[in-house]
C-alpha positions in Angstrom: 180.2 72.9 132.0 176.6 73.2 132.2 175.5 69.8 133.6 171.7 71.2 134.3 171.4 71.6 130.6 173.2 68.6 129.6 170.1 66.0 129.9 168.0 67.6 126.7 171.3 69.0 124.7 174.8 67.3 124.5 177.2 69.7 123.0 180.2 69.5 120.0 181.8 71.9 121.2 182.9 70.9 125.2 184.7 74.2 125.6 180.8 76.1 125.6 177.7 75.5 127.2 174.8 73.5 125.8 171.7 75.0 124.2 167.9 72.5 124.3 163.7 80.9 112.0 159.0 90.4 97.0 158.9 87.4 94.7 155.4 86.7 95.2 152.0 87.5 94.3 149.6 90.1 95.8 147.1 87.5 97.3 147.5 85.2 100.1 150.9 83.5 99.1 151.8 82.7 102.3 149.8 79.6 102.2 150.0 77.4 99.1 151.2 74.3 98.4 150.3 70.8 99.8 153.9 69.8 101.5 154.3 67.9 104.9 156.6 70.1 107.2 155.4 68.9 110.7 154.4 65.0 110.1 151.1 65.7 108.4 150.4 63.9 105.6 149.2 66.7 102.2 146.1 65.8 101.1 144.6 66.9 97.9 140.6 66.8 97.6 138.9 64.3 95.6 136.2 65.6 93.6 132.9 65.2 95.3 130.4 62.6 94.6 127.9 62.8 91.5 125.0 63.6 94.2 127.2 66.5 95.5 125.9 68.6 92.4 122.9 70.8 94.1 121.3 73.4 92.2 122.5 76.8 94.1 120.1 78.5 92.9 122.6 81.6 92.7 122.8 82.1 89.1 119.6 83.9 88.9 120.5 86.5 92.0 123.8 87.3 90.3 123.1 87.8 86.9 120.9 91.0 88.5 123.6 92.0 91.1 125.8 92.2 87.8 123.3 94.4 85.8 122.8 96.8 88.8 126.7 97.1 90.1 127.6 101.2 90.5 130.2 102.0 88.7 133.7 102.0 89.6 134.9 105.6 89.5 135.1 108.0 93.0 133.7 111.3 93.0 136.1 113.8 94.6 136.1 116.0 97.4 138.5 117.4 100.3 139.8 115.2 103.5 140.5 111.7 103.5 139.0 109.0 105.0 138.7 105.4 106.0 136.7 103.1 104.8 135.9 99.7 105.5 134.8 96.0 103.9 135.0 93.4 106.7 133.8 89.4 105.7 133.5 86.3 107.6 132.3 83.1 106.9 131.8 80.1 108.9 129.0 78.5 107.4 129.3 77.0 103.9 126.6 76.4 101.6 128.1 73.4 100.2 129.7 71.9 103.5 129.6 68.4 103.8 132.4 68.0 106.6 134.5 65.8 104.1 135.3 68.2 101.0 134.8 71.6 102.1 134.5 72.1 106.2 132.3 74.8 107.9 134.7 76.8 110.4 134.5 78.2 113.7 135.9 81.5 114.2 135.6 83.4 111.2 132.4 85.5 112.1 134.0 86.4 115.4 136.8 87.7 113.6 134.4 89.5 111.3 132.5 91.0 114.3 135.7 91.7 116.5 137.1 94.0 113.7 134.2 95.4 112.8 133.7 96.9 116.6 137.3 98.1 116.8 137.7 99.8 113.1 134.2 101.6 114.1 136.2 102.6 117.0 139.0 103.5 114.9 136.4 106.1 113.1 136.5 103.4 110.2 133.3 103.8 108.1 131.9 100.9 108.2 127.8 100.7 107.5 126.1 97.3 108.3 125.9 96.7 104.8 129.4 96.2 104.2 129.6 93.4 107.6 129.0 90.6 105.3 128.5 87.4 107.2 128.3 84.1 106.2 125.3 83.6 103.8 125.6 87.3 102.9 129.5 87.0 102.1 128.8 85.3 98.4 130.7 86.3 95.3 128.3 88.5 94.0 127.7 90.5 97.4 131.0 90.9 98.0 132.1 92.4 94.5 129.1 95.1 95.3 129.9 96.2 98.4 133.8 96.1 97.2 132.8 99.1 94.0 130.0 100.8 96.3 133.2 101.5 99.1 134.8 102.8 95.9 132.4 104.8 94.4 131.6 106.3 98.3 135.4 107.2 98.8 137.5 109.8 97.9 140.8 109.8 95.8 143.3 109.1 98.7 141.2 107.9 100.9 142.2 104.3 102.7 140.1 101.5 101.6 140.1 98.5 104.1 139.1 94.5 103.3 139.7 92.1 105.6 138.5 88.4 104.7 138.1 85.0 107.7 137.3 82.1 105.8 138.8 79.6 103.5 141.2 79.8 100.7 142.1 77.2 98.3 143.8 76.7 94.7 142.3 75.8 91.6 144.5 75.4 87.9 145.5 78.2 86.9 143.6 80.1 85.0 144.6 83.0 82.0 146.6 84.7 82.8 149.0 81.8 83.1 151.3 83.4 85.5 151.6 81.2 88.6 155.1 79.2 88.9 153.1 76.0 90.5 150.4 76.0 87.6 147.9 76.9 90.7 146.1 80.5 91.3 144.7 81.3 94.9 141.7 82.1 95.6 139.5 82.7 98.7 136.4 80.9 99.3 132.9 82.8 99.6 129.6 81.4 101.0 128.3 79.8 97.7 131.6 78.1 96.8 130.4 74.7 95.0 133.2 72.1 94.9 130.9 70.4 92.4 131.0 73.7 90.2 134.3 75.2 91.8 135.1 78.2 89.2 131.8 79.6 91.2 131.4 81.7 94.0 135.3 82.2 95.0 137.6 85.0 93.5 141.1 84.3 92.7 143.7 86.5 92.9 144.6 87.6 89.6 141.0 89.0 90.2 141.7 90.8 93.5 144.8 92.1 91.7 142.6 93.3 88.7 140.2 95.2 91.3 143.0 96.3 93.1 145.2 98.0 90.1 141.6 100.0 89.1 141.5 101.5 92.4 145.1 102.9 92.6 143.8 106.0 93.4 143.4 105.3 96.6 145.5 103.5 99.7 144.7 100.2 100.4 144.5 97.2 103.3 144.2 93.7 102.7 144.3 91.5 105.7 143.3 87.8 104.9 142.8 85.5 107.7 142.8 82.3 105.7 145.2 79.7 103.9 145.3 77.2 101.3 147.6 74.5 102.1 147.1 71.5 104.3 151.1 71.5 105.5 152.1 71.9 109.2 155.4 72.9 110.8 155.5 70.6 113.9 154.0 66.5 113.7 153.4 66.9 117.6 150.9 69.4 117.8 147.8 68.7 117.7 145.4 71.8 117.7 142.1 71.7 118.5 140.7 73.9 116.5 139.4 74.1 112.9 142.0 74.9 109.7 141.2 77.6 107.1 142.1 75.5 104.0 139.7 74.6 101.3 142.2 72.7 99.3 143.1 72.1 95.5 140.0 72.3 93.1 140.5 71.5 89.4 138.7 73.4 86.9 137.8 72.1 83.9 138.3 73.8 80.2 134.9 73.6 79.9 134.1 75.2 82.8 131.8 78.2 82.5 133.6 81.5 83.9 132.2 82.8 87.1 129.2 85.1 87.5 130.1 88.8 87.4 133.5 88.7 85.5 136.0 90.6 87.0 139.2 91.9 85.3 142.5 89.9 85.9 146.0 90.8 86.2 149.2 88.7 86.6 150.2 88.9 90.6 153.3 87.2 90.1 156.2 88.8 90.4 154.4 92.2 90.9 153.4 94.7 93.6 151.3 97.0 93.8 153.0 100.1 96.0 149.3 101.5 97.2 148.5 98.0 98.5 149.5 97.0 101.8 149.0 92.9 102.1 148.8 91.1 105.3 148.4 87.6 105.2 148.4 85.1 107.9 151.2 83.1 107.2 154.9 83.8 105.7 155.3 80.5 103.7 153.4 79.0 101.1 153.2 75.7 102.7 151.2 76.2 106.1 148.0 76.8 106.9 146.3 78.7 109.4 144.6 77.2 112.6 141.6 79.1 114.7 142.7 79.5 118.1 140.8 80.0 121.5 141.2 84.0 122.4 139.3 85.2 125.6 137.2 81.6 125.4 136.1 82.6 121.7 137.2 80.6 118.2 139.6 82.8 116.0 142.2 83.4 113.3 145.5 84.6 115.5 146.1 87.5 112.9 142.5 89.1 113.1 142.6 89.1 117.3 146.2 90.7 117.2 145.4 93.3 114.5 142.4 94.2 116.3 145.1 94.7 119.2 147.0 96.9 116.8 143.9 99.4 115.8 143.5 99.8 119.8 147.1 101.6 119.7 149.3 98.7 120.9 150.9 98.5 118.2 151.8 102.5 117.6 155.5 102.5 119.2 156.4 106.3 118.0 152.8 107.6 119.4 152.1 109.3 116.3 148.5 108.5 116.4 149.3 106.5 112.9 149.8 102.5 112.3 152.6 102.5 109.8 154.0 99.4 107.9 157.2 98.6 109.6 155.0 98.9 113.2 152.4 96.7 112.1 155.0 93.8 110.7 156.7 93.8 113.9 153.9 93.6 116.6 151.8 91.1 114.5 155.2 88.6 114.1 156.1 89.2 117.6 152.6 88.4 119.1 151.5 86.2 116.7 154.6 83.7 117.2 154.5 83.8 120.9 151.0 82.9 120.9 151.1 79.8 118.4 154.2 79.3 119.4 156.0 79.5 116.0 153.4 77.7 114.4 152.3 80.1 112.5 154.3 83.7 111.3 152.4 86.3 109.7 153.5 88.2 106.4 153.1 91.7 105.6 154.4 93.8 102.3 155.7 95.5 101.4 158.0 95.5 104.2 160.1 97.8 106.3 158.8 101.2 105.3 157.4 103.9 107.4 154.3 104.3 105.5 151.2 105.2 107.3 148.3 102.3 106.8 145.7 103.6 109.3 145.0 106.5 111.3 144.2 105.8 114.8 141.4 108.3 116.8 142.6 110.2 119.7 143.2 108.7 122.8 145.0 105.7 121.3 147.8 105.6 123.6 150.8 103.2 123.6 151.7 102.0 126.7 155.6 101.1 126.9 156.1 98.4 129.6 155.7 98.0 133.2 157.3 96.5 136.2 154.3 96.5 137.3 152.6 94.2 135.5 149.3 92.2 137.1 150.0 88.2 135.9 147.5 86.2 135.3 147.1 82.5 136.7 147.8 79.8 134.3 144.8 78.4 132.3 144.9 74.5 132.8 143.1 71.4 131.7 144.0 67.9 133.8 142.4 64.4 131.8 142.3 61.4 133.5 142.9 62.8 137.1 143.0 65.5 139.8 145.3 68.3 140.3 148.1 67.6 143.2 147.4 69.6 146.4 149.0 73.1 146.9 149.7 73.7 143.3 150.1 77.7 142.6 149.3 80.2 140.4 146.4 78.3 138.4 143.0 77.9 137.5 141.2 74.8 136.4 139.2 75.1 133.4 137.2 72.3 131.0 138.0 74.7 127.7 140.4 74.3 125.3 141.3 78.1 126.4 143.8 76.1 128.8 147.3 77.1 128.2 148.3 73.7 129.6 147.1 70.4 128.9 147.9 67.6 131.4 146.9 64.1 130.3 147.3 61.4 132.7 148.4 57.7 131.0 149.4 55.0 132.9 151.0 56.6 135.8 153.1 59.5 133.4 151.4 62.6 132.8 152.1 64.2 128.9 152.0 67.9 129.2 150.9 70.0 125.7 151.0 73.7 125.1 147.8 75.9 123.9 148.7 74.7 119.9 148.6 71.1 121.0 152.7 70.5 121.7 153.9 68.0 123.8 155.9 70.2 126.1 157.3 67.4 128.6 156.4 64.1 129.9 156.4 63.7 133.8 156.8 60.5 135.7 153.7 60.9 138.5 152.1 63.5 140.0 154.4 65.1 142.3 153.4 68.7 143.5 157.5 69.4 143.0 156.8 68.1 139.2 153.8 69.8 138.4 154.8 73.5 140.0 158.3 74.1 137.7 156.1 74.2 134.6 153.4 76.2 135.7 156.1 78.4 136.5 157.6 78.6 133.9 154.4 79.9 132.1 154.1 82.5 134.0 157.7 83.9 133.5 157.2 83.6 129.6 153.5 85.7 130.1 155.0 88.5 132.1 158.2 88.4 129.7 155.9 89.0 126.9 154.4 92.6 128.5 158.3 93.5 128.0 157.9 93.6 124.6 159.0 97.2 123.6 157.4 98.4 120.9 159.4 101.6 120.7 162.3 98.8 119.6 162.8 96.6 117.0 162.2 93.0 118.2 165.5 90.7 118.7 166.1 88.3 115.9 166.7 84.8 117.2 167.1 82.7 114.5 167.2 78.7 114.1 168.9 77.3 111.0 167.2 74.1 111.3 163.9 76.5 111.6 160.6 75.8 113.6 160.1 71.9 112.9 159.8 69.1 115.6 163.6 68.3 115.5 164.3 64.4 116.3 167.0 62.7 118.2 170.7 63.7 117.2 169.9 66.9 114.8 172.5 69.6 115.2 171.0 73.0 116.0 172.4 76.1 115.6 170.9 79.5 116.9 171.8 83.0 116.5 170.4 86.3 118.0 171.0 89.5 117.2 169.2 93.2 117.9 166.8 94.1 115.7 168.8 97.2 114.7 172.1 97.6 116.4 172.1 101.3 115.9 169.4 101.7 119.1 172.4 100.7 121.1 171.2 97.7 122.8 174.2 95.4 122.7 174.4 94.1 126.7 173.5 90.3 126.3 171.8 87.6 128.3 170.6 84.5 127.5 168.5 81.4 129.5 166.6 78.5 128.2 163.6 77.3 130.1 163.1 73.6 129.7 160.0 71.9 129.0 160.1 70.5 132.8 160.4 74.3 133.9 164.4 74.0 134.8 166.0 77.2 134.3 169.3 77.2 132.3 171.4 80.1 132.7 173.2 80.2 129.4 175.3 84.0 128.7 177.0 85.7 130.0 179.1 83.2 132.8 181.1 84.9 134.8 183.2 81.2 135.5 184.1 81.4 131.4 185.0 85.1 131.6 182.1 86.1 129.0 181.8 89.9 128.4 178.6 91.3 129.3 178.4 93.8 126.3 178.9 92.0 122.6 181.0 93.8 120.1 179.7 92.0 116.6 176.1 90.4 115.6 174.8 88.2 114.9 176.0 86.0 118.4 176.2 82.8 117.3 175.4 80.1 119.9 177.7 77.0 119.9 176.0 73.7 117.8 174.1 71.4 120.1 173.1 67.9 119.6 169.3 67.0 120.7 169.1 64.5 123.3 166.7 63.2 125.7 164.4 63.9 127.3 162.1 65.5 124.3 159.5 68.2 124.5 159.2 72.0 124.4 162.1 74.3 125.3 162.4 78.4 125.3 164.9 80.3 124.6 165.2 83.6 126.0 166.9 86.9 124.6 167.6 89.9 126.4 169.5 93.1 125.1 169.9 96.3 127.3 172.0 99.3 126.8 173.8 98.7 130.1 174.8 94.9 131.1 172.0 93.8 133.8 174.5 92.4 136.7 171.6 92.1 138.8 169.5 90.0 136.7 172.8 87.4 136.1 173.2 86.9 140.0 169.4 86.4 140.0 169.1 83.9 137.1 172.7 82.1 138.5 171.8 81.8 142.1 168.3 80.4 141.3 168.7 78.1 138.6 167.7 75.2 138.1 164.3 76.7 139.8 162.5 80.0 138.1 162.6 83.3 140.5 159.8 85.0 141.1 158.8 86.8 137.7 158.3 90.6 139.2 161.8 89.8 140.7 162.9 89.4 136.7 161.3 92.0 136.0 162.8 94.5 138.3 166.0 93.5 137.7 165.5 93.8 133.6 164.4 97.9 134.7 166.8 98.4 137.7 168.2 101.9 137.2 166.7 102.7 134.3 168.2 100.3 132.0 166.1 100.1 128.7 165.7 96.5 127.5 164.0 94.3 124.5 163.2 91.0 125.2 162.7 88.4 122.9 161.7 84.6 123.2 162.3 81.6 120.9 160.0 78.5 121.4 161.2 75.3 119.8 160.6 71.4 120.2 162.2 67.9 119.9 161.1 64.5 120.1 162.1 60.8 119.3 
């Protein structure tokens, strides 16, 4: 039935067409363990050398930050406010590029949020930026209680930490189900003395349950796992993972004892956890973002506190908002390498209140898109080719790396996206193409909406040769009406793939049950990186089928997409699904 599609999927079902995602603890558990999901083998650290063992010369400096901490408890007074703690550390004091890593983007994070919550009317003093050597153990646990003793009963108190995390043995309380506690990683952190100069997170818990007075944000940019969804990809940039430390009985405890709490199991309900990752075996690779190293989830949150994010316009970021616009955005853009996790989930509850003139701007026809970003190794661009602009940064959104006549194309997170035989101008032109259809799809994003849920059984790892796959979409909530269906796939070689509804099969146009489940496909040569894309309108878009049908295999224009997804005032969601095979 659908012969186009039939070289990358071979379907079971010949009849259908073919088609190429609270029971944890408050800290970063989406991170944790050392499991291969991608084709990366786990490592766990060694313990470093004898000669490793450098006096810090630490111990002195907090033993008086101890004696001089304020105390914990707020004064009162009328309004509230927001108040702000913001760390980032690249630079280790015990780096040695083997056992513990320096990083890359973690201070631009630190400084990126710390422009955009001052613009946000975020108190934030200089003093409470703490970048790398400032951002030790001690430091941080006094600028955490002065923010406390500064604010006011109900007043929203904001940390956000880009850096490492990493594990050690659990520690009392002995809550944690894989015998392992989190912890982040602060400037002083000595993997020869590793119970120093980290915090785990029965401490943030601790802290966190004495201040429950007031409303609280934790964003941590950072993991603690060395597990990867997807063996192809191979990202250029550095991983936020300090790995598994063990700490010895004899172990002193660290400097400025905090109190600890169990996190498993619990939640706090004035605590509002973001964390990087939704699973505790990935970890968390810095990305280029306007031609600067960074953690995806601080660049998109910083998105969220300049109003993108606010879908109701109510001048307020609330919970359910933020968890939708941070997965959306943060999937697309790491293409499903990496899904941020926020709880608790799915309320309405405001986090942070934005300043005036934060506006929301629902999407445009009229959308200005970009030239594709693109890298070529080994050779020279073919004449005539559209829509692009060369670059030597690893900002490219497309990688094409020439080998013995075949040229191996990779996505922005280091995917092998398709393999082409030679540099043919008609070769090359399909997949930049089809990169600028998935950008200008991506303003359509309604955030007024709940995002479409496509989901893969199999979920989001390279899938080999003959795996059965089996995909679903449904709206996000089927009460907002949206129940007019299409679907296309865009190959890795840019062919378009119109998949729902054909008019030739007598498909209807408007579903009457969710979730739609797609018939099982077979993977089959050739391998790379496909897209599957979801759109759900309240009245069925005619227009964009004859588009999509007469066109395909080639990609229209994207405004012509566009105007067809808005013709007559149809309202839309849009939703894409990025997913891989190989041999």
């Amino acid at each position: 039935m659908m012969q186009t599609y039939n070289k990358r999927f071979s379907t079971l079902t010949p009849a259908f067409y073919v088609l190429c995602l609270l029971s944890v603890g408050l800290m970063i558990q989406g991170c944790i363990q050392n499991v291969t999901m991608r084709g990366t083998t786990p490592t766990k650290l060694a313990p470093p050398p004898p000669d490793f063992d450098k006096p810090s010369g630490l111990e002195t400096e907090q033993t008086q930050v101890t004696s001089s901490l304020p105390s914990v408890q707020p004064h009162n007074s009328g309004s509230t406010s927001q108040h702000a703690l913001v760390v980032g550390i690249n630079q280790y004091q015990y780096a040695d590029g083997q056992y513990l890593k320096n990083l890359g983007g973690a201070v631009n994070d630190a400084e990126l949020l710390s422009e955009v919550l001052r613009r946000t009317q975020v108190q934030l003093p200089d003093e409470r930026i703490l970048l790398d050597a400032q951002a030790t153990r001690a430091n941080v646990i006094r600028a955490w209680r002065n923010m406390v003793k500064q604010a006011n009963p109900g007043d929203t108190l904001i940390l956000t930490f880009s850096g490492h995390g990493g594990q050690q043995s659990d520690a009392a309380p002995l809550d944690e189900r894989d015998n392992r506690d989190e912890t982040l990683m602060f400037h002083d952190f000595n993997p020869y003395k590793p119970n120093q100069g980290r915090i785990t997170d029965d401490e943030l818990y601790g802290i966190f349950e004495q201040a429950r007075d007031y409303k609280i944000l934790f964003l941590v940019d950072a993991c603690h796992s060395s597990g990867m969804v997807r063996a192809t990809a191979q990202t250029s940039g550095r991983f936020r993972t300090g790995g598994f430390w063990e700490i010895q009985p004899e172990e002193p405890p660290p400097f400025q004892v905090l109190p600890t709490q169990s996190d498993e199991d619990k939640s706090l309900a004035h605590v509002t956890l973001i964390t990087a990752v939704d699973s505790d075996i990935l970890q968390v690779p810095e990305t280029q973002l306007n031609n600067k190293w960074h953690g995806a989830l601080s660049w998109f949150f910083a998105q969220a506190l300049s109003g993108e994010a606010d879908g109701n316009k109510n001048g307020h970021l609330e919970r359910n908002e933020l968890d939708r616009f941070l997965r959306e955005k943060i999937r697309k853009k790491m293409n499903h390498l990496q899904t941020p996790k926020l709880l608790p989930r799915a309320d309405k509850r405001s986090v942070i209140k934005l300043p005036s003139g934060s506006v929301f701007e629902p999407p445009s026809v009229q959308t200005n898109i970009s030239d594709i970003a693109i890298v070529v190794e080994n050779g020279r661009v073919p004449s005539g080719l559209k829509h692009i602009q060369v670059t030597h940064t690893s900002q490219a959104v497309l990688h094409f790396v020439i080998r013995k006549g075949q040229i191996e194309v990779l996505n922005n997170t280091g995917d092998k996206i398709t393999t082409l035989r030679n540099a043919a101008l008609h070769l090359w032109q399909p997949v930049i193409d089809k990169a600028r259809l998935l950008n200008a799809l991506d303003t359509q994003f309604d955030m007024r909406r709940k995002p479409i849920r496509i989901t893969l059984r199999e979920g989001d790892k390279l899938h080999k040769k003959g795996e059965v796959l089996h995909f679903s979409v449904a709206p996000g909530d089927t009460k907002e009406g949206l129940n007019a269906l299409t679907l296309f796939n865009l190959a890795g070689d840019g062919e378009l793939q119109f998949l729902y509804p054909l008019i030739e099969y007598k498909e209807p146009t408007v579903v009457k049950q969710f979730p739609h489940n797609l018939p099982p496909t077979k993977v089959t040569a050739p391998f790379g990186g496909d897209n599957l894309v979801a759109v759900l309108c309240e009245k069925p878009a005619t227009g964009l089928h004859t588009l999509l049908a007469e066109n395909q295999p080639a990609i229209p224009k994207p405004g012509q997409i566009l105007s067809q997804l808005r013709k007559d005032n149809n309202r839309c969601q849009v939703g894409q699904y990025a997913f891989f095979s190989g041999e």
